[in-house]
Phi, psi and omega in degrees: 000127205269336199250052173333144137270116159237346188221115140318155152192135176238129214243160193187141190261019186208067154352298198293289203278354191250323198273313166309340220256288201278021162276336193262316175284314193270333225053357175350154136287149163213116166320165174296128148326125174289180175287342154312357181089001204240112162322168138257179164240126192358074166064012174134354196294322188221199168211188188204103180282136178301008187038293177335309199263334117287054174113319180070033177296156166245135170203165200210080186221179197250136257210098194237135160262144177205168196296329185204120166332270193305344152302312187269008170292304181274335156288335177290244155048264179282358146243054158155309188347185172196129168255123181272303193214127204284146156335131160234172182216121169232053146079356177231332164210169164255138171216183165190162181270146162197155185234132202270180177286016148276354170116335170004081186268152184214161150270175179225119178212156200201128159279134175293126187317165201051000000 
């Protein structure tokens, strides 16, 4: 597969209930909140957003690498897509949300050099 799922996330505007719910179904660990609002999950395998503060979407989606954001930003796109939340670089990796055209939500992400 040129493109892995490598990463989860799950986003939720009451953190505090998501993390008992899957620490408790799956046992997962889930790390302290960064100043971001953002957990890890068993050490990095998936993480878990704080919400509250944008919006309070909730989601439960999966994570595909790939070689460049914005290319696969403008190919999604152009067969079908909805960009939920535009590229972001937060100095360590680019991601970005995006929802296909069944309503689908899925990401996109590429780590950043050094």
């Amino acid at each position: 597969m040129n493109n892995p799922v490598n990463y989860f996330e799950i986003g939720s505007p009451d953190p505090e209930a998501a993390s008992a719910f899957y620490s408790g179904l799956f046992g997962w660990p889930v790390g302290p909140p960064s100043e971001g609002s953002y957990s890890m999950v068993d050490g990095g395998k998936g993480g878990l957003w704080d919400t509250s503060t944008m919006g309070a979407g909730t989601w439960a989606i999966f994570y595909v690498q790939v070689d460049d954001v914005a290319a696969g930003i403008d190919k999604a796109v152009g067969l079908g897509a909805r960009v939920v939340v535009p590229r972001v670089d937060n100095g360590t990796i680019q991601f970005a949300h995006l929802e296909d055209p069944q309503g689908n939500r899925f990401g996109i992400w590429h780590p950043n050099a050094g």
